[in-house]
N, CA, C and O atoms as CSV, one atom per row, in Angstrom:
chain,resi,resn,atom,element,x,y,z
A,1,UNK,N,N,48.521,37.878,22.277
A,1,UNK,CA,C,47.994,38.864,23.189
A,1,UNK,C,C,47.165,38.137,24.240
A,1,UNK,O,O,46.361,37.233,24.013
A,2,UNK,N,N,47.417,38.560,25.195
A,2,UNK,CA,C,46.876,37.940,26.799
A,2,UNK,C,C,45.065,38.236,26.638
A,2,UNK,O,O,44.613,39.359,26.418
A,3,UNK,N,N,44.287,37.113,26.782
A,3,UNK,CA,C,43.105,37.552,26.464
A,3,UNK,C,C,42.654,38.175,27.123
A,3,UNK,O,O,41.481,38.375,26.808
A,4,UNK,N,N,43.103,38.907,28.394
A,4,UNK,CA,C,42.556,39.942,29.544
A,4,UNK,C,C,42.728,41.284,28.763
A,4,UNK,O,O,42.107,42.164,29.360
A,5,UNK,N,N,43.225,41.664,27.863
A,5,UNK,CA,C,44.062,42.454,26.925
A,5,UNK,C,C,42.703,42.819,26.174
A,5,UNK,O,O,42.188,43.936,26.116
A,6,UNK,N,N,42.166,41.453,25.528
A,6,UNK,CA,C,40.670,41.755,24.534
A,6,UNK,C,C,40.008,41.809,25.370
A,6,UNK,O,O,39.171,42.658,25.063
A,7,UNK,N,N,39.806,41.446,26.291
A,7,UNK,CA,C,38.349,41.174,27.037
A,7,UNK,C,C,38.420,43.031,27.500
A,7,UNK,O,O,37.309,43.556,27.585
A,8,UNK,N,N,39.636,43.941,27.775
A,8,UNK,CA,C,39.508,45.052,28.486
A,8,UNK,C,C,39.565,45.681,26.707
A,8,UNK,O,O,39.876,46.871,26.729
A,9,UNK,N,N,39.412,45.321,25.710
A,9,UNK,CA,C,38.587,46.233,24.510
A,9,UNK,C,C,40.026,46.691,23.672
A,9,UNK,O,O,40.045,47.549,22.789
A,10,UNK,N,N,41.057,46.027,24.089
A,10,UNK,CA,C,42.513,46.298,23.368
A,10,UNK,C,C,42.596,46.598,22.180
A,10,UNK,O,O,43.319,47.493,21.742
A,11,UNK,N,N,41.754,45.774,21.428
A,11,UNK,CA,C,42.013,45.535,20.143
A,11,UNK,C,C,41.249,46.755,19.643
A,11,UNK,O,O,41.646,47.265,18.595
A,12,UNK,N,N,40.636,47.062,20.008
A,12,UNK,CA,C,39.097,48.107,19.842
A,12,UNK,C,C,39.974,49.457,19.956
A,12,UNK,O,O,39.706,50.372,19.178
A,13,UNK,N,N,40.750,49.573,20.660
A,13,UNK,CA,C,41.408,50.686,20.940
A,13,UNK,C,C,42.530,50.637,20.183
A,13,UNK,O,O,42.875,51.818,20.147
A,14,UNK,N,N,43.582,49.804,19.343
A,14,UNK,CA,C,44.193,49.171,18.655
A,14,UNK,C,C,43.139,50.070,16.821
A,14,UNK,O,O,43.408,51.084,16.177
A,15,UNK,N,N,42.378,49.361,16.711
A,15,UNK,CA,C,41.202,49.749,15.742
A,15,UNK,C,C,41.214,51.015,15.493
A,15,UNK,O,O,41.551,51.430,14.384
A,16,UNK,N,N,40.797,51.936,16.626
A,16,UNK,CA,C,40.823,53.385,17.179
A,16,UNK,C,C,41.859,54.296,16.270
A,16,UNK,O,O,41.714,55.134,15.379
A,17,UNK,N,N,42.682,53.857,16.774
A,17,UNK,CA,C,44.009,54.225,16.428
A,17,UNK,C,C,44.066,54.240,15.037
A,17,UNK,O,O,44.186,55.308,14.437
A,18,UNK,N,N,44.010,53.426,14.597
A,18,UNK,CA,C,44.255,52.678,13.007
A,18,UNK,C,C,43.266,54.013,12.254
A,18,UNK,O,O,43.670,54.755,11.359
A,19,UNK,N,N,42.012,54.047,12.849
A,19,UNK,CA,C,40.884,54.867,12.252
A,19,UNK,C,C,40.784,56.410,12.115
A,19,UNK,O,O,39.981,57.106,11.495
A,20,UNK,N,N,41.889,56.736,12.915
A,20,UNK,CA,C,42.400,58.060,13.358
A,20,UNK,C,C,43.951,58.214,12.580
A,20,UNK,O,O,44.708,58.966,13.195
A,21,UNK,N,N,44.410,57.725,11.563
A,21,UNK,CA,C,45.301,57.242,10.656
A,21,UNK,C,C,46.580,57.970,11.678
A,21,UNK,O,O,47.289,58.946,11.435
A,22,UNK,N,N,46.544,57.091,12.865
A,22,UNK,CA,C,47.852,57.192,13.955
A,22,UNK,C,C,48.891,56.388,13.131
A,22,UNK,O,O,48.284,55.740,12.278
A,23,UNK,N,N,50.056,56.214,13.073
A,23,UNK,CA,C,50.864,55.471,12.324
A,23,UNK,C,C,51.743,54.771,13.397
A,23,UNK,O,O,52.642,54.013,13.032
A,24,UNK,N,N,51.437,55.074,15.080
A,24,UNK,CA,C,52.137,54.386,15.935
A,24,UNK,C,C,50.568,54.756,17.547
A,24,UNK,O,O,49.900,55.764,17.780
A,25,UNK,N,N,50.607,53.422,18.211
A,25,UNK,CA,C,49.757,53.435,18.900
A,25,UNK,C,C,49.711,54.378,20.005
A,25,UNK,O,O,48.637,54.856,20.369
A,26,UNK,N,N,50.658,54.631,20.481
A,26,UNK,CA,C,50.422,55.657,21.515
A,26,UNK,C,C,51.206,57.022,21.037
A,26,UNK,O,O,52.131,57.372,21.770
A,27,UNK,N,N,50.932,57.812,19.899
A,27,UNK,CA,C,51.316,59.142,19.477
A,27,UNK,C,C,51.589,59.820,20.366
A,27,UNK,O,O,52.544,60.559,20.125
A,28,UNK,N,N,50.891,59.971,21.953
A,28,UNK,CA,C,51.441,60.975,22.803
A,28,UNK,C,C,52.272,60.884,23.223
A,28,UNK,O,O,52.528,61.791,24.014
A,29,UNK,N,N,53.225,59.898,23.081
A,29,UNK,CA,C,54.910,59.427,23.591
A,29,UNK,C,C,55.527,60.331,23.042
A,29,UNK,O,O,55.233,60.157,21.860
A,30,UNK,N,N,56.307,61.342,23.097
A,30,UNK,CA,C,57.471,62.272,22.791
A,30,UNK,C,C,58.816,61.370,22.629
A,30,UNK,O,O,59.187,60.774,23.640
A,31,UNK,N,N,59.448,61.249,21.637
A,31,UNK,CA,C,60.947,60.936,21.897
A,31,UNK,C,C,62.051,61.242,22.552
A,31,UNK,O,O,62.816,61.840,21.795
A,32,UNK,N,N,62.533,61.092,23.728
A,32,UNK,CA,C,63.974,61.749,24.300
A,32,UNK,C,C,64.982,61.231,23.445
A,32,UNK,O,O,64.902,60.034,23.169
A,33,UNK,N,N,65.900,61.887,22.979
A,33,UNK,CA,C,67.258,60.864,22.148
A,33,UNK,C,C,66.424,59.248,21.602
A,33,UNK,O,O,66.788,58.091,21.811
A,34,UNK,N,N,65.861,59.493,21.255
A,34,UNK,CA,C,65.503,58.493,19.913
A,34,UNK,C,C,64.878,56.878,20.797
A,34,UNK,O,O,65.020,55.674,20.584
A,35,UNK,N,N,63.924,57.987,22.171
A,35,UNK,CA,C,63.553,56.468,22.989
A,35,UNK,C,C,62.411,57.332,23.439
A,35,UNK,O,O,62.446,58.552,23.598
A,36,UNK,N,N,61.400,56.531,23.619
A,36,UNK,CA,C,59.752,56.689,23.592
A,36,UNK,C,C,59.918,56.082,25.417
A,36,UNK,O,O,59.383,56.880,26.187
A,37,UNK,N,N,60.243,55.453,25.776
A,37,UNK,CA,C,60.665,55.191,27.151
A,37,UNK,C,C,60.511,55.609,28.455
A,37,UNK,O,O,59.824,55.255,29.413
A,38,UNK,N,N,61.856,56.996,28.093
A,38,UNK,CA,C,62.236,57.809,29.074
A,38,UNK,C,C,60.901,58.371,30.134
A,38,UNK,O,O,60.440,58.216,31.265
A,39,UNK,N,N,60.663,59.203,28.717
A,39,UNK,CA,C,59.229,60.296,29.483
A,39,UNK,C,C,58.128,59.314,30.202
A,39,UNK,O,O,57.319,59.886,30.932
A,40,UNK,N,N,58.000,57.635,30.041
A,40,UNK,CA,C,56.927,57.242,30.406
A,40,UNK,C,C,57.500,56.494,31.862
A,40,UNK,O,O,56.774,55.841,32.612
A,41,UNK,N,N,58.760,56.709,32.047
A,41,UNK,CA,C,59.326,55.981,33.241
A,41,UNK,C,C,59.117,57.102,34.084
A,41,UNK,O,O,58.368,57.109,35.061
A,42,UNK,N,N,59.742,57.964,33.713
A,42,UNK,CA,C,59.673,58.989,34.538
A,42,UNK,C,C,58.187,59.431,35.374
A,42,UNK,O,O,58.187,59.767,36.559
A,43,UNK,N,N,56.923,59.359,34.503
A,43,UNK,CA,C,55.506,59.051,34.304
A,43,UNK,C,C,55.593,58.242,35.710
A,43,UNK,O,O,55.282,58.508,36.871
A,44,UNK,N,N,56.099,57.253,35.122
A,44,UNK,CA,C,55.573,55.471,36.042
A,44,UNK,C,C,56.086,55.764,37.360
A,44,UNK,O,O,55.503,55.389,38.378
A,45,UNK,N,N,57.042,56.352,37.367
A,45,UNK,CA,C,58.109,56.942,38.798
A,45,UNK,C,C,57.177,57.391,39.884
A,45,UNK,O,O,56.921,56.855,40.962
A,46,UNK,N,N,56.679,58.630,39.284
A,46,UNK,CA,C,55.579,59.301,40.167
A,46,UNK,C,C,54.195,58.722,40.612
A,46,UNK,O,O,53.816,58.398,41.737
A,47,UNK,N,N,53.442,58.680,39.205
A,47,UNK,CA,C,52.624,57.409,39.686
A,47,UNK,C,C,52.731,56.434,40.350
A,47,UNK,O,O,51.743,55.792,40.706
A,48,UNK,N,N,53.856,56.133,40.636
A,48,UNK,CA,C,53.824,54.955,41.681
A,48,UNK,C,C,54.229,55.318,43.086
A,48,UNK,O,O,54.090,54.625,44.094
A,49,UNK,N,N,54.749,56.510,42.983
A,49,UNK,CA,C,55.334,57.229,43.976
A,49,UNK,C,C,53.913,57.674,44.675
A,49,UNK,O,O,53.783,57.146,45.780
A,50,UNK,N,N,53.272,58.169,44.450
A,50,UNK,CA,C,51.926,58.991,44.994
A,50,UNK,C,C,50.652,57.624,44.861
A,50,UNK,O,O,49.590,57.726,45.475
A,51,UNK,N,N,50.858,56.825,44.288
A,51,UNK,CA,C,49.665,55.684,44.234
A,51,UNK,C,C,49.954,54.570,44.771
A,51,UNK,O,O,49.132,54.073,45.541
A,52,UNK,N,N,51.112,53.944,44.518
A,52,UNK,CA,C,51.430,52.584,44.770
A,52,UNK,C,C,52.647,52.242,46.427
A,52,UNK,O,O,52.394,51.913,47.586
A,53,UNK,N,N,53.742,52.501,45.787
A,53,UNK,CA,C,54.701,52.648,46.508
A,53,UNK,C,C,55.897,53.449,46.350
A,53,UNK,O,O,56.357,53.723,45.242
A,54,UNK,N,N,56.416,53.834,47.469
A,54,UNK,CA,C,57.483,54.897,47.736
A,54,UNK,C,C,59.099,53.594,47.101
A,54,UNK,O,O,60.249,53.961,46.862
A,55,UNK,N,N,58.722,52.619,47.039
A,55,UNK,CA,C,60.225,51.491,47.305
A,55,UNK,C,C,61.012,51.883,45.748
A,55,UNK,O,O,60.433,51.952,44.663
A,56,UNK,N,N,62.186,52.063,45.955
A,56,UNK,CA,C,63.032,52.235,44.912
A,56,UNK,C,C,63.335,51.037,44.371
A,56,UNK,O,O,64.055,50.965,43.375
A,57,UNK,N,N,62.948,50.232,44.820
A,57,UNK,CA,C,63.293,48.615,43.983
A,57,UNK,C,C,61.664,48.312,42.820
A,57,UNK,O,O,61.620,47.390,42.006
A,58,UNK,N,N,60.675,49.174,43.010
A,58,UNK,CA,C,59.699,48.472,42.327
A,58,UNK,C,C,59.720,49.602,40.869
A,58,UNK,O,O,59.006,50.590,41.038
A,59,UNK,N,N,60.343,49.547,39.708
A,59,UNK,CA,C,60.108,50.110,38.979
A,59,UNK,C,C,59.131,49.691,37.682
A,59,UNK,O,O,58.604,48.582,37.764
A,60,UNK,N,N,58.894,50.377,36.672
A,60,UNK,CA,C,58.174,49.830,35.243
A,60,UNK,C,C,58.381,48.837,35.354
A,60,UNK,O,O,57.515,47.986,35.556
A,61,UNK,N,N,60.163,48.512,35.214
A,61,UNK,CA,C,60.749,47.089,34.858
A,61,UNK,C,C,60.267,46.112,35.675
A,61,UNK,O,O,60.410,44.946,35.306
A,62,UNK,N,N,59.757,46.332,36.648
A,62,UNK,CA,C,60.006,45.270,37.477
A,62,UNK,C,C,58.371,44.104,37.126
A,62,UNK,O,O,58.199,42.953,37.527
A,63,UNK,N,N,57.283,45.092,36.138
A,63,UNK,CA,C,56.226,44.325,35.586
A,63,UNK,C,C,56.920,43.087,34.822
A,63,UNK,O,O,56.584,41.906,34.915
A,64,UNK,N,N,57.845,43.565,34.134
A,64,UNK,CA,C,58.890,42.341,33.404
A,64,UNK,C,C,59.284,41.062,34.377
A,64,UNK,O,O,58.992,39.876,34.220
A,65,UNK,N,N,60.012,41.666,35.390
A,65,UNK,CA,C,60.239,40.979,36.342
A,65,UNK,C,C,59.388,39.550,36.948
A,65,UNK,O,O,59.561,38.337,37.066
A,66,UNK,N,N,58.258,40.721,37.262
A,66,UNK,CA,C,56.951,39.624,37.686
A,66,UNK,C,C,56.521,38.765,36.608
A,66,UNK,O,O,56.548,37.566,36.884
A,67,UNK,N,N,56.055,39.137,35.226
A,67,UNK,CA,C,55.870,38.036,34.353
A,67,UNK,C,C,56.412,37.037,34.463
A,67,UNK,O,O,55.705,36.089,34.808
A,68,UNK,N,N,58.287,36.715,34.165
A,68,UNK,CA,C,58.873,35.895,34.152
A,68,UNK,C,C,58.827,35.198,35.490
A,68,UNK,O,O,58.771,33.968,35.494
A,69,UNK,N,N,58.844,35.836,36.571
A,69,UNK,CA,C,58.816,34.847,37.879
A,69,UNK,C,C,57.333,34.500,37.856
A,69,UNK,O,O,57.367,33.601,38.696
A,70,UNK,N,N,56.124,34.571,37.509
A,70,UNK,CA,C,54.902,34.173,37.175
A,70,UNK,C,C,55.223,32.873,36.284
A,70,UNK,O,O,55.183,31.708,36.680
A,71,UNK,N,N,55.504,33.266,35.168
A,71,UNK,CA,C,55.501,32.267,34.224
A,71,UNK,C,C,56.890,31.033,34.558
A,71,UNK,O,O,57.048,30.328,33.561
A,72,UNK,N,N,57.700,30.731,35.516
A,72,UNK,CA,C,58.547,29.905,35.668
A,72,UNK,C,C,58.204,29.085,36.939
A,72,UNK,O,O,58.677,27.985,37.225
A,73,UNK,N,N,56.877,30.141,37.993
A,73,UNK,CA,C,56.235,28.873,38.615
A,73,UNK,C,C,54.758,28.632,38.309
A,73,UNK,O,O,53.904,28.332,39.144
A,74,UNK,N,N,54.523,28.849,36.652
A,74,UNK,CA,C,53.429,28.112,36.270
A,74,UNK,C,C,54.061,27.078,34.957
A,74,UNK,O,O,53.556,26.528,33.978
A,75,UNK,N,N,55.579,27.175,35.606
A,75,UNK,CA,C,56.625,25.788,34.590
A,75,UNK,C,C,56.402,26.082,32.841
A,75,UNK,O,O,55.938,25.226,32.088
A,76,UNK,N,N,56.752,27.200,32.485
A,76,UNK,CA,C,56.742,27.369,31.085
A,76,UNK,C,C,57.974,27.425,31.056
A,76,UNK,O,O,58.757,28.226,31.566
A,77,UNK,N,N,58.130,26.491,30.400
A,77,UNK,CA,C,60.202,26.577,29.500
A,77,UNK,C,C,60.795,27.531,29.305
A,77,UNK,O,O,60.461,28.175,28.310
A,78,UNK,N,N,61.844,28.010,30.089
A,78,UNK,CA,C,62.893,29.456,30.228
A,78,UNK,C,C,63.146,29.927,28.508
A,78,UNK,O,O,63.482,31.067,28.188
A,79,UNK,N,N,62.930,28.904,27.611
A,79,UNK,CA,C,63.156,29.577,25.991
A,79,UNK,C,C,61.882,29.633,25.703
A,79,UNK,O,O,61.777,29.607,24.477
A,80,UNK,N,N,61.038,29.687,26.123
A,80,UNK,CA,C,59.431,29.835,25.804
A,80,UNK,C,C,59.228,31.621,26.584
A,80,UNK,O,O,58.631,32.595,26.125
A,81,UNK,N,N,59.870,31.490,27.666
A,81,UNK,CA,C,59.194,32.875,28.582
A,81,UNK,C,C,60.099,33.630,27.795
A,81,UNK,O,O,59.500,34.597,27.326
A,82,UNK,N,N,61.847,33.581,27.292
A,82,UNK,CA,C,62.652,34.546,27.282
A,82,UNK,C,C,61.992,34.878,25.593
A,82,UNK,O,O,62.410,35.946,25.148
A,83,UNK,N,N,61.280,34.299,24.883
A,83,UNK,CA,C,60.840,34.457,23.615
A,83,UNK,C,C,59.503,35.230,23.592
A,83,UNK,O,O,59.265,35.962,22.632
A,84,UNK,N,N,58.317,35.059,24.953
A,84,UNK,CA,C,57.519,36.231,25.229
A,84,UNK,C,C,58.217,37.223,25.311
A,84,UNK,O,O,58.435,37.931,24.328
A,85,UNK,N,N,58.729,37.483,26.553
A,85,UNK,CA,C,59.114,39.164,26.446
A,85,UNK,C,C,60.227,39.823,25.871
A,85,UNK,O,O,60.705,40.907,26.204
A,86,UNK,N,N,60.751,38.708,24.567
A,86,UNK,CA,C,61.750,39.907,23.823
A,86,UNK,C,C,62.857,39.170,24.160
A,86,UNK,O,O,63.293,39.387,23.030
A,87,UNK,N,N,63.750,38.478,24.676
A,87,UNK,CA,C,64.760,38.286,25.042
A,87,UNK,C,C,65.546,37.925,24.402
A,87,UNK,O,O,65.120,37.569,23.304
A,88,UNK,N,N,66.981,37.782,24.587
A,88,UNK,CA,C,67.617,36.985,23.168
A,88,UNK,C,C,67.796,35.514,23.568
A,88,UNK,O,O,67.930,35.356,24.781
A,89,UNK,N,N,67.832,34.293,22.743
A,89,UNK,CA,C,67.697,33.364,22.848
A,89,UNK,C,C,69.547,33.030,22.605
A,89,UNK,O,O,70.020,33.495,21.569
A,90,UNK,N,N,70.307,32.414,23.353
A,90,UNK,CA,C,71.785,32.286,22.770
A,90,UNK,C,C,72.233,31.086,23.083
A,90,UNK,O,O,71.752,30.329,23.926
A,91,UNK,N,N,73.048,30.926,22.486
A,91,UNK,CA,C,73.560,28.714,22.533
A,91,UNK,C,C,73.290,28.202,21.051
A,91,UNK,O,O,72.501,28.671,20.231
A,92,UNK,N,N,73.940,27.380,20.954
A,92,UNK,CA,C,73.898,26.561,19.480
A,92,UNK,C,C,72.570,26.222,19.027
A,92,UNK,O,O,72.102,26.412,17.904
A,93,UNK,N,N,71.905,25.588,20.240
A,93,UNK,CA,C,70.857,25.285,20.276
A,93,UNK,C,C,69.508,25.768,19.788
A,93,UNK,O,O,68.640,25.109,19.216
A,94,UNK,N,N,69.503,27.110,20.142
A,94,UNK,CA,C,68.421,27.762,19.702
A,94,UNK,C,C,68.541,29.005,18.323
A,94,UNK,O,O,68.126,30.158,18.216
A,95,UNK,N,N,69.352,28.050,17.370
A,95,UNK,CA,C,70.007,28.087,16.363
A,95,UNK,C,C,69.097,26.834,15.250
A,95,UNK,O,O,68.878,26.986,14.049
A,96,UNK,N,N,68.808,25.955,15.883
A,96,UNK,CA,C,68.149,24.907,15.157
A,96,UNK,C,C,66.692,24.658,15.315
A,96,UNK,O,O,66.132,24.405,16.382
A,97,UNK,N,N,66.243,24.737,14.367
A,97,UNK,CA,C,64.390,24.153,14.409
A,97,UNK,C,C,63.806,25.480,14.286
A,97,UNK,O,O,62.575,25.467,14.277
A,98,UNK,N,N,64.242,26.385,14.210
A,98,UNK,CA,C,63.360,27.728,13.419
A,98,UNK,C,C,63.061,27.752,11.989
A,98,UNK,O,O,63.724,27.589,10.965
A,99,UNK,N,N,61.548,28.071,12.329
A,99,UNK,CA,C,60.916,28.332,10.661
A,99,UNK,C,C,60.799,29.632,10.779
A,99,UNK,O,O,60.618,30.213,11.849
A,100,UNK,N,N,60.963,30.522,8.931
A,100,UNK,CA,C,61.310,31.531,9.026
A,100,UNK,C,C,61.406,32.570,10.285
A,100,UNK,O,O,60.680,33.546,10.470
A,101,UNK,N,N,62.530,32.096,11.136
A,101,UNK,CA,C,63.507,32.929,11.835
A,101,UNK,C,C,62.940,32.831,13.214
A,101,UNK,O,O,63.417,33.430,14.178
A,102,UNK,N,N,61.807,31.978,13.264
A,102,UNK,CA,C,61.454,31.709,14.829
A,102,UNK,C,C,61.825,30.345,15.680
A,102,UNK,O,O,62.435,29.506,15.017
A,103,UNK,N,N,61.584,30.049,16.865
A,103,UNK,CA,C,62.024,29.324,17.114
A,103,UNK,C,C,60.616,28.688,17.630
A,103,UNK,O,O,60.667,27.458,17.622
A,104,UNK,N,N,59.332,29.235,18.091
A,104,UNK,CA,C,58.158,28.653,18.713
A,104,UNK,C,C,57.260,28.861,17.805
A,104,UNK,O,O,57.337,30.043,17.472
A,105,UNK,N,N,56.453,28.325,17.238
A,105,UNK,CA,C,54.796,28.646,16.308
A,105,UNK,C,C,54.023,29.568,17.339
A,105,UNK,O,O,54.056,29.369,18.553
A,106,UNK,N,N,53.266,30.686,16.679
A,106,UNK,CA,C,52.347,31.811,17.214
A,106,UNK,C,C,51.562,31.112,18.407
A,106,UNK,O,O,51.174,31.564,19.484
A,107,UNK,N,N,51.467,29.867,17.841
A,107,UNK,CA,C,49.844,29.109,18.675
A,107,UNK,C,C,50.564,28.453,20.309
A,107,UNK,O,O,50.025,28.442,21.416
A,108,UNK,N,N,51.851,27.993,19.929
A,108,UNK,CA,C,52.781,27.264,21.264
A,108,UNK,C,C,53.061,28.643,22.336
A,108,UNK,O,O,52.639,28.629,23.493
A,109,UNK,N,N,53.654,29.541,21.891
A,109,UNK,CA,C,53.857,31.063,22.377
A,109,UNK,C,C,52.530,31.405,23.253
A,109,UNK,O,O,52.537,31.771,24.428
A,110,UNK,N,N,51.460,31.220,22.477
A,110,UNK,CA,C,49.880,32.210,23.354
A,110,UNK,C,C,49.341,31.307,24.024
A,110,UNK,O,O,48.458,31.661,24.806
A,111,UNK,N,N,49.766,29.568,23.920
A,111,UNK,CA,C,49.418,28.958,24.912
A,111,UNK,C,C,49.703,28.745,26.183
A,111,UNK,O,O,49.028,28.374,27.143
A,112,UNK,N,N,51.016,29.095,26.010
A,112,UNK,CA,C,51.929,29.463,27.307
A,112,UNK,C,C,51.886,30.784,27.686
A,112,UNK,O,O,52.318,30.899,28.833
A,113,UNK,N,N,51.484,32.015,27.115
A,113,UNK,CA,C,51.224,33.566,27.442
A,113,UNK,C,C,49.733,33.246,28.030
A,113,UNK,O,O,49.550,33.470,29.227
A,114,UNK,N,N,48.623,32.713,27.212
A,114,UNK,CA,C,47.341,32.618,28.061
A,114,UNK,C,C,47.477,31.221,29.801
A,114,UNK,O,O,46.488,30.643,30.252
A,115,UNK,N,N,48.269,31.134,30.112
A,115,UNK,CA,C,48.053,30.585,31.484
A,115,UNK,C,C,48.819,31.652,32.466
A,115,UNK,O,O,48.822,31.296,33.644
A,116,UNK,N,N,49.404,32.773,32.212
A,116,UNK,CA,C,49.331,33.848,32.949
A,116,UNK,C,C,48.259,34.457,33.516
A,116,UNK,O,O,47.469,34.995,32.740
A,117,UNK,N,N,48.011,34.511,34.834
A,117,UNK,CA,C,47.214,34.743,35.857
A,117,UNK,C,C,47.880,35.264,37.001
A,117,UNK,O,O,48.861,34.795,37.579
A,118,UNK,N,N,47.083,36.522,37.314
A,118,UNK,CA,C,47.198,36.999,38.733
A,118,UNK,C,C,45.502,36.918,39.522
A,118,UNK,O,O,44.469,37.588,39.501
A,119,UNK,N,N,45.928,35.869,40.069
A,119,UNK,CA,C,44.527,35.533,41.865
A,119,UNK,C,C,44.157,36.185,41.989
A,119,UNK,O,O,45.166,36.891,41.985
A,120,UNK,N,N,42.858,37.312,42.269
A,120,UNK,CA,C,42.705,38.626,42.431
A,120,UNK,C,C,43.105,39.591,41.706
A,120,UNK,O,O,43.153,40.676,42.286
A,121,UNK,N,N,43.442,39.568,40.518
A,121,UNK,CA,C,43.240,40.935,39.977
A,121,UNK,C,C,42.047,40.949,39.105
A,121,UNK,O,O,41.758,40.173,38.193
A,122,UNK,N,N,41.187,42.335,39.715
A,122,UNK,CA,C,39.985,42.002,39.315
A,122,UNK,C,C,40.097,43.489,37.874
A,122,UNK,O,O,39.749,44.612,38.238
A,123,UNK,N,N,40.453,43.348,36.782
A,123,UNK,CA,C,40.056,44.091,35.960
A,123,UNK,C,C,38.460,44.513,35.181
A,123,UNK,O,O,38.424,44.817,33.989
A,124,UNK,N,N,37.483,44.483,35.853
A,124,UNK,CA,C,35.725,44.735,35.659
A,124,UNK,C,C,35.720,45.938,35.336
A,124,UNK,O,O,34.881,46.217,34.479
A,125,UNK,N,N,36.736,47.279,35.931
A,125,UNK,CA,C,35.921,48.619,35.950
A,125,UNK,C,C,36.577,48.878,35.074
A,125,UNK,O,O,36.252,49.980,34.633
A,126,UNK,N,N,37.893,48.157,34.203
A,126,UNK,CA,C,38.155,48.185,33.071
A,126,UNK,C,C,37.144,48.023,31.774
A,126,UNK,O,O,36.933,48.826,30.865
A,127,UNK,N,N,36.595,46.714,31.999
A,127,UNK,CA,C,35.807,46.362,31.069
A,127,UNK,C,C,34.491,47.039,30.787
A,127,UNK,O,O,33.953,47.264,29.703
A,128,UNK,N,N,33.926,47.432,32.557
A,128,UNK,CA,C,32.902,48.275,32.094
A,128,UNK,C,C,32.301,49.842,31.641
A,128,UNK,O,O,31.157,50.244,31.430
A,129,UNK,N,N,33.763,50.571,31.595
A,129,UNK,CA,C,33.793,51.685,31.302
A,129,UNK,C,C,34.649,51.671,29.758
A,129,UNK,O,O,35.382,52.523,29.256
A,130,UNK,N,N,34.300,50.604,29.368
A,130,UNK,CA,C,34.419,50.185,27.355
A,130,UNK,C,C,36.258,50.378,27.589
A,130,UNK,O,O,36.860,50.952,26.681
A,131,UNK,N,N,36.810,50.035,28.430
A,131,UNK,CA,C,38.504,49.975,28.035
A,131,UNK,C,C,38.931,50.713,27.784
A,131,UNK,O,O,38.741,51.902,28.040
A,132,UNK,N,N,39.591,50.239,27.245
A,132,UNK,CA,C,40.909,51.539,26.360
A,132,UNK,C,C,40.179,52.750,25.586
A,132,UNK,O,O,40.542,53.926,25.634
A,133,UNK,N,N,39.390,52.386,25.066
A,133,UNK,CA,C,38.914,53.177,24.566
A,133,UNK,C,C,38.383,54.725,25.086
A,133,UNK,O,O,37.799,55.471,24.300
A,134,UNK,N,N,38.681,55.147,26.625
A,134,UNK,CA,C,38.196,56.027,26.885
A,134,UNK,C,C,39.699,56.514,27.792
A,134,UNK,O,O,39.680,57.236,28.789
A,135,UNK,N,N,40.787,55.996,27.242
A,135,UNK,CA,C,42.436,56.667,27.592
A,135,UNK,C,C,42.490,57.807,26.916
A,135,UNK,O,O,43.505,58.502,26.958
């Protein structure tokens, strides 16, 4: 987990959850056909439509997008980034040197997830209105 993540009280809100015997972190997700997804794109659509931008090219996905082009010009190894966000790893190659069923140790993974940085993004009014905790 990206330490901008704890520092904005993640885990605390993570905790929250747990303490409120939620059995999945964000309960207010509704399922469409068996995907938690839908309803929050649709969400992200508008919100971005009325806040951010009108451009049909900038969707949810495209936060994905930016990670990986973030993380390939701060030179983290294309099987290092495609193993952050989920990806499948394919070739003979990445077939060999996994311990139980991975291919990177927890600690190699968050060392390369913690040099993700965006210049200016100032998350403070996150932190000082206690985080997540008040979603």
């Amino acid at each position: 987990m990206h330490a901008a993540l704890v520092r904005c009280g993640f885990l605390d809100f993570v905790q929250s959850r747990r303490s409120a015997g939620c059995s999945r972190l964000f309960p207010e997700l509704i399922a469409y056909r068996d995907r938690y997804t839908r309803n929050w794109s649709k969400f992200w659509g508008r919100f971005c439509d009325a806040h951010v931008t009108k451009s049909k090219t900038k969707t949810f996905h495209s936060f994905r997008q930016g990670v990986i082009r973030r993380l390939r010009n701060l030179e983290v190894n294309e099987s290092m980034i495609k193993a952050i966000v989920g990806h499948v790893l394919k070739g003979t190659t990445s077939n060999y040197g996994r311990v139980k069923g991975k291919l990177f140790e927890l600690r190699t993974l968050d060392h390369a997830l913690q040099k993700l940085d965006y210049p200016g993004l100032d998350l403070q009014h996150i932190i000082d209105r206690q985080g997540w905790r008040n979603l």
